[in-house]
C-alpha positions as CSV (number, residue, x, y, z in Angstrom):
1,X,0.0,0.0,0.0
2,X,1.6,3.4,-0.8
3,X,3.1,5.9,1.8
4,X,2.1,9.7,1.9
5,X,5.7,10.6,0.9
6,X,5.5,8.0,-1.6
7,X,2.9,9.2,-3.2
8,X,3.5,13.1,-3.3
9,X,6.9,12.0,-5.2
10,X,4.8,9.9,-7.7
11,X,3.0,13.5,-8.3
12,X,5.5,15.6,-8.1
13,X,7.6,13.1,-10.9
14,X,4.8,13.1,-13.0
15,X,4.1,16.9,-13.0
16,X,1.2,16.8,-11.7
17,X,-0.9,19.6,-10.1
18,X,-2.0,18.7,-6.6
19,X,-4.1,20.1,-3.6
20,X,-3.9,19.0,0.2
21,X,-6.8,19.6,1.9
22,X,-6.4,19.2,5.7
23,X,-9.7,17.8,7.6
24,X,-10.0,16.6,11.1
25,X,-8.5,13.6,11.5
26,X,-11.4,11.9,13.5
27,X,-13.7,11.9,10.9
28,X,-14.6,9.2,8.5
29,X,-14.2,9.2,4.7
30,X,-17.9,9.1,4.2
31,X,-18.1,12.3,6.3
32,X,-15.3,14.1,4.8
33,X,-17.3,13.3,1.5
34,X,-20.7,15.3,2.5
35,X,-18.2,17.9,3.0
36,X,-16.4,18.2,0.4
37,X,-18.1,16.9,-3.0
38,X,-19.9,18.8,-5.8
39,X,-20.8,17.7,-9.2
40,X,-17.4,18.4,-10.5
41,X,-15.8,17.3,-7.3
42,X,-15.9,13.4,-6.2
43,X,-14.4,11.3,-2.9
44,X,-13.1,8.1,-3.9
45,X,-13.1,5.2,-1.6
46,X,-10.4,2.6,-2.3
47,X,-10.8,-0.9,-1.2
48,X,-8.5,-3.9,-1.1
49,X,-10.5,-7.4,-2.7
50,X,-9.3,-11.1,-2.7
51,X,-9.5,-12.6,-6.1
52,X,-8.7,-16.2,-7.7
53,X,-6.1,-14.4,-9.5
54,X,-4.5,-12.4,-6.3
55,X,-5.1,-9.4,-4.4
56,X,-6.8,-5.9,-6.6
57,X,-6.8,-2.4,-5.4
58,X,-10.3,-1.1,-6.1
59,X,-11.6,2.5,-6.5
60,X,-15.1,4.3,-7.2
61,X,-17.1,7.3,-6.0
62,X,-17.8,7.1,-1.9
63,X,-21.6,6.8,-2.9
64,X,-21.4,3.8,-5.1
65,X,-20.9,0.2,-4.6
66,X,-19.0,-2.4,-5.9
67,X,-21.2,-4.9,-8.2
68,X,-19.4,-8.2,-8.3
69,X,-21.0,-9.5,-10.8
70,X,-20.0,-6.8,-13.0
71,X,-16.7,-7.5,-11.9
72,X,-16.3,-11.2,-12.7
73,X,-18.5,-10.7,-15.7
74,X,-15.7,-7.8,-17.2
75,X,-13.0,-9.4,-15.9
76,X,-13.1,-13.0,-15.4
77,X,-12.2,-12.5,-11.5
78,X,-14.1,-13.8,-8.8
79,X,-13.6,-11.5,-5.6
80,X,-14.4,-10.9,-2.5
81,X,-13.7,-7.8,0.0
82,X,-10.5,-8.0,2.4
83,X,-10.8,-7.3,5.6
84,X,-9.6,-3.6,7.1
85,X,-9.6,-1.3,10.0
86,X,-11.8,1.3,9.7
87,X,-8.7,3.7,10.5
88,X,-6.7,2.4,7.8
89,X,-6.2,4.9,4.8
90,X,-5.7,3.3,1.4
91,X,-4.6,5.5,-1.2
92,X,-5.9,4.7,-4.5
93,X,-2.5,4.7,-6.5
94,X,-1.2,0.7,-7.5
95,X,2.1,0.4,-5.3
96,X,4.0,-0.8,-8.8
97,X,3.5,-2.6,-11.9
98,X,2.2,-5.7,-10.8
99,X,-0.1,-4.3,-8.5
100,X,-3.5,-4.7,-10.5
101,X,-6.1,-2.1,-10.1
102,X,-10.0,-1.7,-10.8
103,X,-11.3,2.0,-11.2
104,X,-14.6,3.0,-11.7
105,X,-15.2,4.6,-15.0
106,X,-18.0,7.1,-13.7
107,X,-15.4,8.7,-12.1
108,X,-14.5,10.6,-15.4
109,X,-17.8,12.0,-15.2
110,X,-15.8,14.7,-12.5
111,X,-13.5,16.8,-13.2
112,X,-11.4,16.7,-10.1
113,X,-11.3,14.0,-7.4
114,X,-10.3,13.8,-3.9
115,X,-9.1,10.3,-1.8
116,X,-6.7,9.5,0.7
117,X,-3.8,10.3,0.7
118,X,-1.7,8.2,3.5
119,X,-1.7,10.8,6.0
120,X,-4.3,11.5,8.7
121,X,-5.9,14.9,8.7
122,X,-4.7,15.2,5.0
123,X,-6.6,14.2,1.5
124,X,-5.0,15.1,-2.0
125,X,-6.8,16.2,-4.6
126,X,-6.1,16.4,-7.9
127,X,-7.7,16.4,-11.8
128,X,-9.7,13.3,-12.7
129,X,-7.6,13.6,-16.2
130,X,-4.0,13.7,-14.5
131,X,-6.0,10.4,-12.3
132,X,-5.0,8.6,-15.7
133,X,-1.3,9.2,-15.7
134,X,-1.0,7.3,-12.8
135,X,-3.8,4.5,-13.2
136,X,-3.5,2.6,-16.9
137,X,-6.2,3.0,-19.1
138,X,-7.3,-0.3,-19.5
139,X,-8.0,-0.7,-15.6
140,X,-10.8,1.5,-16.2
141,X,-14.3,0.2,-16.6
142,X,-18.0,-0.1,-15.0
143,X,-18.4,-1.9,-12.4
144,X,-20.2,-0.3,-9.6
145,X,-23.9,0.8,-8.5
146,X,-25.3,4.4,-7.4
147,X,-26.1,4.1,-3.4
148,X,-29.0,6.2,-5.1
149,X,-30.4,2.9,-6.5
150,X,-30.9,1.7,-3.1
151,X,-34.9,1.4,-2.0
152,X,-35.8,4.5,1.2
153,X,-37.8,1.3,3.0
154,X,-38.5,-2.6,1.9
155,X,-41.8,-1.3,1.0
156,X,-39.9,0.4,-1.6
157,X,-38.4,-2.6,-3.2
158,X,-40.0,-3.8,-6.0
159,X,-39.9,-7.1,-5.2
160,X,-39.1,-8.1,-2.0
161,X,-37.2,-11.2,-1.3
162,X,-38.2,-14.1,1.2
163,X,-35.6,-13.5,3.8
164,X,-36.9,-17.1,5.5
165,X,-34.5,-19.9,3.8
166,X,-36.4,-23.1,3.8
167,X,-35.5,-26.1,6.4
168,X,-32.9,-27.3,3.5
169,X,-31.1,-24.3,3.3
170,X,-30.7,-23.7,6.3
171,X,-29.6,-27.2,7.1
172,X,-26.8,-26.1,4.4
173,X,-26.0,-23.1,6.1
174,X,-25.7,-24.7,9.4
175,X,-22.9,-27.2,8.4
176,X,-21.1,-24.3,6.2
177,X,-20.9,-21.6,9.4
178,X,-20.3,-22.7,12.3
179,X,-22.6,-21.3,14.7
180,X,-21.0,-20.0,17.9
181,X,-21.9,-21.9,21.3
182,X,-24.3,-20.7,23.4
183,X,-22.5,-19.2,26.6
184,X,-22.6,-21.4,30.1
185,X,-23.8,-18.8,32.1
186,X,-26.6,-17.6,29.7
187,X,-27.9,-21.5,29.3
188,X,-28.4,-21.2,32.8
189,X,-30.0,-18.1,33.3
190,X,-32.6,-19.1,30.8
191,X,-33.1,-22.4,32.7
192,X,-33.9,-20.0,36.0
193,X,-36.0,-17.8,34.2
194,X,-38.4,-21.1,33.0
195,X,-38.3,-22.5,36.2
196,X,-41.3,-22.4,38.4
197,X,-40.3,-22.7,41.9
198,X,-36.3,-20.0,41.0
199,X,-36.2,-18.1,43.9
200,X,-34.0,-14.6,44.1
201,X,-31.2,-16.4,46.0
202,X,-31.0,-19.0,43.5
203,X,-30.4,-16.3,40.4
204,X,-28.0,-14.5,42.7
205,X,-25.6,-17.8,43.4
206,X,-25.5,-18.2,40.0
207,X,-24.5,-15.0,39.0
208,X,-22.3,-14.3,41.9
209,X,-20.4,-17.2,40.0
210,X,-18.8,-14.9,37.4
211,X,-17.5,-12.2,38.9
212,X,-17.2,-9.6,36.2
213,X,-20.5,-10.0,35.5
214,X,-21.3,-9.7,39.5
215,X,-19.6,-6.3,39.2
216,X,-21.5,-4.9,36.7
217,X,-25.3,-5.8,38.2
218,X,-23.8,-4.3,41.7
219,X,-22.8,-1.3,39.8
220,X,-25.9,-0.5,37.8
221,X,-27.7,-0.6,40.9
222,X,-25.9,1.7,42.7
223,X,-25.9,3.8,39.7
224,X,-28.3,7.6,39.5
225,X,-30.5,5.2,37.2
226,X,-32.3,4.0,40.3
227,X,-31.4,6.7,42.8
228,X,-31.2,4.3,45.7
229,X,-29.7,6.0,49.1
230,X,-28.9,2.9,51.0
231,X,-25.5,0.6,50.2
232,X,-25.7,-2.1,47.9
233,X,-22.6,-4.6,48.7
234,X,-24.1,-8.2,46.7
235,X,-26.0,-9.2,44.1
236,X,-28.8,-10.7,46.7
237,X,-29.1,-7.0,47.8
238,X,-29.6,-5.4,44.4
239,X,-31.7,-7.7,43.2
240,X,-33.8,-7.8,46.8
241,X,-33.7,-3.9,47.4
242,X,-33.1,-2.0,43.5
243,X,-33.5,-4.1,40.5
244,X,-35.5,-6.6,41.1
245,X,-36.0,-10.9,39.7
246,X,-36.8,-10.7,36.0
247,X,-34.7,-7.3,34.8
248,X,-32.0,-9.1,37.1
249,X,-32.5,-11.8,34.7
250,X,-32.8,-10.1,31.6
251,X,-29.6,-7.5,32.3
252,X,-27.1,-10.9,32.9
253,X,-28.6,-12.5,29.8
254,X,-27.8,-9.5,27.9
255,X,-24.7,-8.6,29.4
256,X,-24.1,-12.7,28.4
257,X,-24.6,-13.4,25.2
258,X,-23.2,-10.1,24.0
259,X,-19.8,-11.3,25.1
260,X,-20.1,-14.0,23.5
261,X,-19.6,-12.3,19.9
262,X,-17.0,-9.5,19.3
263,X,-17.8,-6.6,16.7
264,X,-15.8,-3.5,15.9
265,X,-16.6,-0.6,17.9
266,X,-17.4,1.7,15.5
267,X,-19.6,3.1,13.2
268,X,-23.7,2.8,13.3
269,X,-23.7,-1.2,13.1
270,X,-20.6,-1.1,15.4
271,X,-20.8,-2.7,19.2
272,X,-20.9,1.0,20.5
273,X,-24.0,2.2,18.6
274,X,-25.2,-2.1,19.1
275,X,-25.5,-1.7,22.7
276,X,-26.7,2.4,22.6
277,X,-29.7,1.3,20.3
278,X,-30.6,-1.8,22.2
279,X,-30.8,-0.4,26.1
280,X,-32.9,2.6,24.8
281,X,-35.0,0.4,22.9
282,X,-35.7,-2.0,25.7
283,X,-36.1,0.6,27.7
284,X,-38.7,2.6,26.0
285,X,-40.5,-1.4,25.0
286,X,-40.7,-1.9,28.5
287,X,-42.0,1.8,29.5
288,X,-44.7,1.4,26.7
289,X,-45.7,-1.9,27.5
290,X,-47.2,-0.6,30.4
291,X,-49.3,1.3,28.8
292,X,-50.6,-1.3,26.2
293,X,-54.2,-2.5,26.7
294,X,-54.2,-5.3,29.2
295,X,-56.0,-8.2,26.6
296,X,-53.0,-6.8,24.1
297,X,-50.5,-6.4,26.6
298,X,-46.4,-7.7,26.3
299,X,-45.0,-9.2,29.8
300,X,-42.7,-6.0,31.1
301,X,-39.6,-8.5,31.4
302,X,-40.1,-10.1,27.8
303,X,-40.5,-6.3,26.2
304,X,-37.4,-5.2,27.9
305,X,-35.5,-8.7,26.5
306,X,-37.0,-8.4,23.0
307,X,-35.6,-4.5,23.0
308,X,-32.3,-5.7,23.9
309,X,-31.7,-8.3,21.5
310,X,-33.8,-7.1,18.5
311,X,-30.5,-6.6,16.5
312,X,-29.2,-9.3,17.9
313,X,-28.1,-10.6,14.4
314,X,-25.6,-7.7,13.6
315,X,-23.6,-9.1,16.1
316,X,-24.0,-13.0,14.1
317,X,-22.9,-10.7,10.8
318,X,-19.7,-9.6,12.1
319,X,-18.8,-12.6,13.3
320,X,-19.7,-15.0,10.2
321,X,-19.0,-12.3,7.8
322,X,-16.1,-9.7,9.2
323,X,-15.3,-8.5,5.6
324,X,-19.0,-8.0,4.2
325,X,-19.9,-6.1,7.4
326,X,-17.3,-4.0,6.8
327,X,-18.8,-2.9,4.0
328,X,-22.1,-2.6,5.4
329,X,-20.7,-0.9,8.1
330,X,-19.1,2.1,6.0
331,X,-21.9,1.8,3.5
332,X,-24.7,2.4,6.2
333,X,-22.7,5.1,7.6
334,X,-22.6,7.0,4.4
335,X,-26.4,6.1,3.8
336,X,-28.2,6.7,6.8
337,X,-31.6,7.5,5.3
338,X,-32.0,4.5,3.3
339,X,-33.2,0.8,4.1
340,X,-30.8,-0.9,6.1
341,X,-32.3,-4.3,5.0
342,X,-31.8,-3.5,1.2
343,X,-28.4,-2.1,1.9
344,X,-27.7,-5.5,3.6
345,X,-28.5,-7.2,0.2
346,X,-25.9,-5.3,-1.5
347,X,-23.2,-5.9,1.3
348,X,-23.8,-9.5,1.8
349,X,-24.7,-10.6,-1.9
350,X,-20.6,-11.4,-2.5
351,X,-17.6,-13.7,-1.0
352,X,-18.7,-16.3,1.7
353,X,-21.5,-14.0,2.5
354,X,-23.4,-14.7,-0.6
355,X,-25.0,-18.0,1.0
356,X,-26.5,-15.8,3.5
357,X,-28.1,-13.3,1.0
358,X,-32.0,-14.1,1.5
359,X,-31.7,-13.9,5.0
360,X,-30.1,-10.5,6.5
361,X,-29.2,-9.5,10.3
362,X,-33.2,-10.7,11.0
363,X,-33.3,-13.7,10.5
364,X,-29.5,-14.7,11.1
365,X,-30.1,-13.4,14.4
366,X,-33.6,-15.2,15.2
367,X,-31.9,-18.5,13.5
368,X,-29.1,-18.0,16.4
369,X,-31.6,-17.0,18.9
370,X,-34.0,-20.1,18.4
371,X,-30.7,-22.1,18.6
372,X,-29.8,-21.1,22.1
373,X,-33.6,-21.6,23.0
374,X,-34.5,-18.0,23.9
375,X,-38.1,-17.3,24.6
376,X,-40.2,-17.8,21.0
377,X,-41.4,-14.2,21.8
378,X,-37.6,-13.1,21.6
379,X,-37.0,-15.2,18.1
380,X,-40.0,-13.8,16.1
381,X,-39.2,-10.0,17.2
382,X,-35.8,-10.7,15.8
383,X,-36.9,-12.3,12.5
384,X,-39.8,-9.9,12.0
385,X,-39.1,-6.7,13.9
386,X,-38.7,-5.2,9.8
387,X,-41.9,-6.6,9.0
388,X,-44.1,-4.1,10.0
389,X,-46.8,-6.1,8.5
390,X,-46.5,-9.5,10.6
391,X,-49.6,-11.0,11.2
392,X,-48.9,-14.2,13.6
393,X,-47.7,-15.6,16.9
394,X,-46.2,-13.4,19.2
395,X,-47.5,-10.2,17.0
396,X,-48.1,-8.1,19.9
397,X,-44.5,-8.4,20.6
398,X,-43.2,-7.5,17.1
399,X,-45.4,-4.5,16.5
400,X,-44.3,-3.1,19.9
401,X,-40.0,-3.5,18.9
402,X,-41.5,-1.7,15.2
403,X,-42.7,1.3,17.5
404,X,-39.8,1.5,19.7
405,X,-37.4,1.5,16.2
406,X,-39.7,4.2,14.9
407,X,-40.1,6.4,17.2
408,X,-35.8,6.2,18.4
409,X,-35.7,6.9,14.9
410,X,-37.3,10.1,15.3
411,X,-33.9,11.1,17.4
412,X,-31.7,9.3,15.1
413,X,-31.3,6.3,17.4
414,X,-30.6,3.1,15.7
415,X,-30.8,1.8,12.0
416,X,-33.9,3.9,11.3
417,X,-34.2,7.4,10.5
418,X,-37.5,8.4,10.6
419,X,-39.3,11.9,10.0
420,X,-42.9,10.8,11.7
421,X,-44.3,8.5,14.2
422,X,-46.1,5.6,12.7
423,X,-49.8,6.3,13.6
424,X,-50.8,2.8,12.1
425,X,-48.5,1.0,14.6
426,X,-49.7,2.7,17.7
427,X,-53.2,2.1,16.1
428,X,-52.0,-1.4,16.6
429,X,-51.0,-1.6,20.0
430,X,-54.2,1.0,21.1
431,X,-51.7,3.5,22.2
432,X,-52.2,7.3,21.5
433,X,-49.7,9.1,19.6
434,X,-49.2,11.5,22.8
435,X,-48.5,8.8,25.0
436,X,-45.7,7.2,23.3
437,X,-44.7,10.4,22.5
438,X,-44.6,11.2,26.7
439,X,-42.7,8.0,27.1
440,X,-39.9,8.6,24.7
441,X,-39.8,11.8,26.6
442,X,-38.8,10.5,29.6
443,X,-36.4,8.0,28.4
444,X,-34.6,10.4,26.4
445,X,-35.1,12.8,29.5
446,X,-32.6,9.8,31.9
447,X,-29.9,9.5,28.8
448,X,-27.0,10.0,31.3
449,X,-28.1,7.2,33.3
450,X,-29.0,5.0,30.0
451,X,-25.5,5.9,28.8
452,X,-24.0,4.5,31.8
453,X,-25.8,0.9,31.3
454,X,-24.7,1.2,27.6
455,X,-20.8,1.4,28.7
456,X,-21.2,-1.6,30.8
457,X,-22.9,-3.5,28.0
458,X,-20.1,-2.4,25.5
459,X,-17.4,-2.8,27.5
């Protein structure tokens, strides 16, 4: 990969007329881009893709994607995306000869184009003609997709895809990936929480057992979230005196099978934002559940649960698919206001993730779910919590997590962005627009206690 001071003598060799634009060093490519691109003006990202034939350095426009199949069909190579950190900064220049290179022939539909150029805080930009004394000619070609082309919402797709594989497929898929284990402690956790005659002392033996996970139940409850003025020295205590059985319950869960798979921390998809999106959404499910009709009406514990693991299968994508959520890490973060389930199609449809492309973050994570036995209430809201349309077992349930998404949304909180609340969902559930509106309120009103559970959970 070339250097910064590599690549200013390639310019400087070549006579070629550059600028260096300084930018903050903490933000991303994609935001950098808003910034900084017109319509004669273009960021380029540059990626790194595995091929049958070796490694390729590949560049487009920051708001278009890579089309494989236009890429094996032109070339003959079959790719898929390497791996990278997020702070790594690829400059789009081949490193020599033999390096070979894809670039995106819409880019000559600018007259001047920006990219990396090695150096944090710095990008270099230069003419999209003099872009061609430096990149052959024949590496040009079409291969990518406008973001554009991307539906707002699935409703927007004009034919949606079955994102349930059949019990064949999925028989398939479960001897290709191997699906992680489900964590000791959270096995047994479930087994308390289906157990008639668990008592309080039983849940706190068992957690008392693990004692970074003892730490962090003692902590929340001593934490402003609950206000509690006495001492709270063991796990008996907090969950006798602060946070009672069943939250008890659902807080180690979480805390448990979150640690069981590691994501990057950044970026909207990223373990950070994960955990920031899940406690406010179980939080507000489990505010607004209250207030649901009592014939109609989620169990407070299961609400909270279903809130927390919702998204539970972005954390399955990172895991089985590292390089293609790398992609639709960066690509949601540069498309914010589109579908995150359509983008998902685009991101996974390549490379090993290709097997997985009828089924997206929903139903890898209720297929994961269903195979640790959580609650079937907990599996559906993951497969359908999209579906905004479900009509089935457990609907109550799903329609609730679609309210809570939508009306975060409203605040920018999690994978929706949303401009109004959904009057058909509340319609659903028989609440009144003002009184979800109230609750969000007051969750949004305790966010420094909230962000203090989130640290925990990301941690």
């Amino acid at each position: 990969m070339m250097q910064y001071n590599s690549l200013i003598s390639l310019l400087k060799a070549n006579t070629i007329s550059y600028r260096i634009i300084s930018v903050a060093p903490s933000k991303t490519l994609e935001q950098n881009a808003k910034q900084l691109s017109t319509q004669q003006a273009i960021v380029l990202r540059s990626v790194f893709l595995q091929s049958d034939k070796g490694s390729v350095l590949a560049t487009l426009p920051h708001d278009e994607l890579i089309d494989f199949k236009k890429v094996t069909s032109a070339t003959g190579y079959k790719t898929n995306l390497i791996p990278q950190k997020s702070s790594v900064r690829i400059v789009p220049i081949p490193t020599n000869n033999t390096q070979k290179s894809f670039i995106s022939k819409s880019i000559e539909n600018y007259e001047t184009v920006i990219f990396e150029s090695g150096k944090s805080g710095e990008l270099v930009q230069i003419s999209s003609h003099q872009l061609r004394k430096l990149i052959p000619s024949h590496d040009y070609f079409s291969f990518t997709t406008k973001t554009t082309a991307i539906p707002l919402t699935t409703t927007d797709l004009k034919q949606q895809e079955a994102f349930t594989p059949d019990v064949e497929k999925r028989t398939k898929l479960e001897r290709l990936y191997k699906l992680p284990a489900m964590p000791q402690m959270a096995s047994e956790l479930i087994r308390l929480k289906n157990s008639d005659g668990a008592h309080a002392n039983d849940l706190a033996r068992l957690i008392q057992g693990d004692p970074s996970l003892t730490a962090q139940i003692i902590r929340y409850a001593k934490s402003a979230f609950f206000n509690y003025q006495g001492d709270i020295n063991s796990v008996s205590e907090a969950i006798a005196r602060v946070i009672g059985f069943e939250s008890v319950i659902n807080i180690a869960l979480g805390l448990s099978v979150g640690k069981r798979l590691k994501n990057p921390p950044d970026g909207p998809l990223g373990l950070n934002e994960f955990w920031k999106h899940a406690v406010y959404s179980a939080t507000l499910a489990q505010a607004l559940s209250k207030k649901i009709p009592k014939e109609n009406r989620p169990k407070q514990d299961l609400a909270y649960l279903a809130g927390l693991l919702h998204n539970f299968g972005f954390l399955l994508l990172g895991h089985l698919f590292q390089p293609e959520f790398f992609l639709l890490n960066r690509l949601y973060a540069a498309n914010l206001s589109r579908c995150i389930t359509c983008i998902e199609k685009h991101a996974l449809g390549m490379g090993a993730g290709q097997n997985a492309v009828n089924m997206g973050h929903a139903e890898l994570g209720s297929w994961l779910l269903e195979k640790w036995h959580l609650p079937n209430e907990i599996v559906i809201v993951a497969r359908e919590h999209h579906n905004r349309a479900y009509k089935g077992e457990h609907e109550n349930y799903s329609t609730l997590i679609a309210l809570v998404n939508n009306a975060l949304g409203l605040h920018d909180l999690g994978d929706h962005r949303e401009e109004h609340l959904s009057l058909a969902l509340c319609a659903q559930l028989n609440l009144s627009s003002s009184v979800v509106h109230e609750e969000l309120d007051k969750v949004l009103a305790q966010s420094d206690q909230i962000d203090l559970m989130i640290k925990q959970f990301a941690a």
